[in-house]
N, C-alpha and C positions, 0 to 999 in steps of 0.2 A: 183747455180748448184744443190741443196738441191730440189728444186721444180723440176728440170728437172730429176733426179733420181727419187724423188718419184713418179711423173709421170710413168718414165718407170717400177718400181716396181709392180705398179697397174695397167699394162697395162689391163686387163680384169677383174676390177672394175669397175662397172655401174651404183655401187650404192652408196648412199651418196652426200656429197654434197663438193665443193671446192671451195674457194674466188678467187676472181679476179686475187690476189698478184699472186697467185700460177700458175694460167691460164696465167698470160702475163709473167713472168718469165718463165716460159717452154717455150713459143712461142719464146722469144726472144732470148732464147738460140740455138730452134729448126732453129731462122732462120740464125745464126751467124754459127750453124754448117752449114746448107746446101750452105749457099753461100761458103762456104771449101770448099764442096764438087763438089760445080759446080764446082771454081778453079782449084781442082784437077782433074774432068773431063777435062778440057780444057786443062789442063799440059801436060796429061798425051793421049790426043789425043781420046778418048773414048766417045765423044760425037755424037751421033746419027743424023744425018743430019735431018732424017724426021721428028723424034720426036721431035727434038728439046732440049732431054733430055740426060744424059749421065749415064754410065753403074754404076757409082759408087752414083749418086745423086739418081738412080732410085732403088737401093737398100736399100739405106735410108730413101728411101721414104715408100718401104714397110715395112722395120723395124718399122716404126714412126706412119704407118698409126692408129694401131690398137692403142696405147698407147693417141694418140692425141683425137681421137675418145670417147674414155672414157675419158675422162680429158675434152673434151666436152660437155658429158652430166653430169658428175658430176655441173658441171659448172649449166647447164641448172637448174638440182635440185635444185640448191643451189635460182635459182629465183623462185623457187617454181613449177616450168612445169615437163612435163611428160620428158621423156629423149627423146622420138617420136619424139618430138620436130626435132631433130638432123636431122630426114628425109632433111629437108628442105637444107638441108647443098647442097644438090644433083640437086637442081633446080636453074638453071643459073638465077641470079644476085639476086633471093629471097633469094638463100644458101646464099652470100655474104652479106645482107642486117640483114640476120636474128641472120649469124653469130656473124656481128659488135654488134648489138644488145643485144647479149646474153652475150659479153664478154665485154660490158661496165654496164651493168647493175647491179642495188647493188642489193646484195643477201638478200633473206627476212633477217628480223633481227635476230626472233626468229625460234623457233625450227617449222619445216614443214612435212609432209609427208617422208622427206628422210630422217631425222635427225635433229640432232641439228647446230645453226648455227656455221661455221667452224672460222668462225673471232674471237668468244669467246673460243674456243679452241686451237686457233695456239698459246696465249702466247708470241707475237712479234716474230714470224717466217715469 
């Protein structure tokens, strides 16, 4: 829960750099909440026929958007690229491609254009 808070804390942090741990730990939280939330869409009858999507998951979704997004390119920094990079997120099945990519990828060792590397600074976090 530690990584999915500081995530949301730094929602419009762009800069810097963040370890993998930190990146799948928010995701997995991010998607243990939204399957809730579809749940509770569907409880609660709220699910939009055309979209597909329900009123309470599609709120979530825009709360998370921004937060997730930087926590992406922090990510990206941390392999040493530009955070531009993230464009690609936006082109069907390269975003998907380029995604897996960037969030399996080991982050440079040492210290890079964004900063210093964040695995020698988390201390076992």
């Amino acid at each position: 829960m530690y990584y999915y808070l500081s995530a949301i804390r730094q929602y419009v942090n762009f800069r810097g750099r963040e370890r993998r741990k930190a990146f799948w730990h928010f995701y997995l939280i991010n998607i243990i909440i939204g399957f809730i939330f579809a749940a509770l869409d569907g409880l609660f009858g709220t699910i939009n026929a055309i979209e597909g999507s329900g009123t309470i998951s599609a709120i979530y979704g825009a709360f998370i958007f921004l937060p997730s997004l930087a926590l992406f390119v922090r990510r990206i920094h941390d392999t040493g690229r530009s955070g531009w990079w993230a464009l690609l997120l936006f082109i069907p099945i390269i975003g998907f491609l380029s995604a897996l990519y960037f969030s399996i990828a080991d982050g440079h060792p040492y210290e890079n254009e964004y900063g210093p590397s964040p695995k020698h600074l988390s201390f076992g976090r």
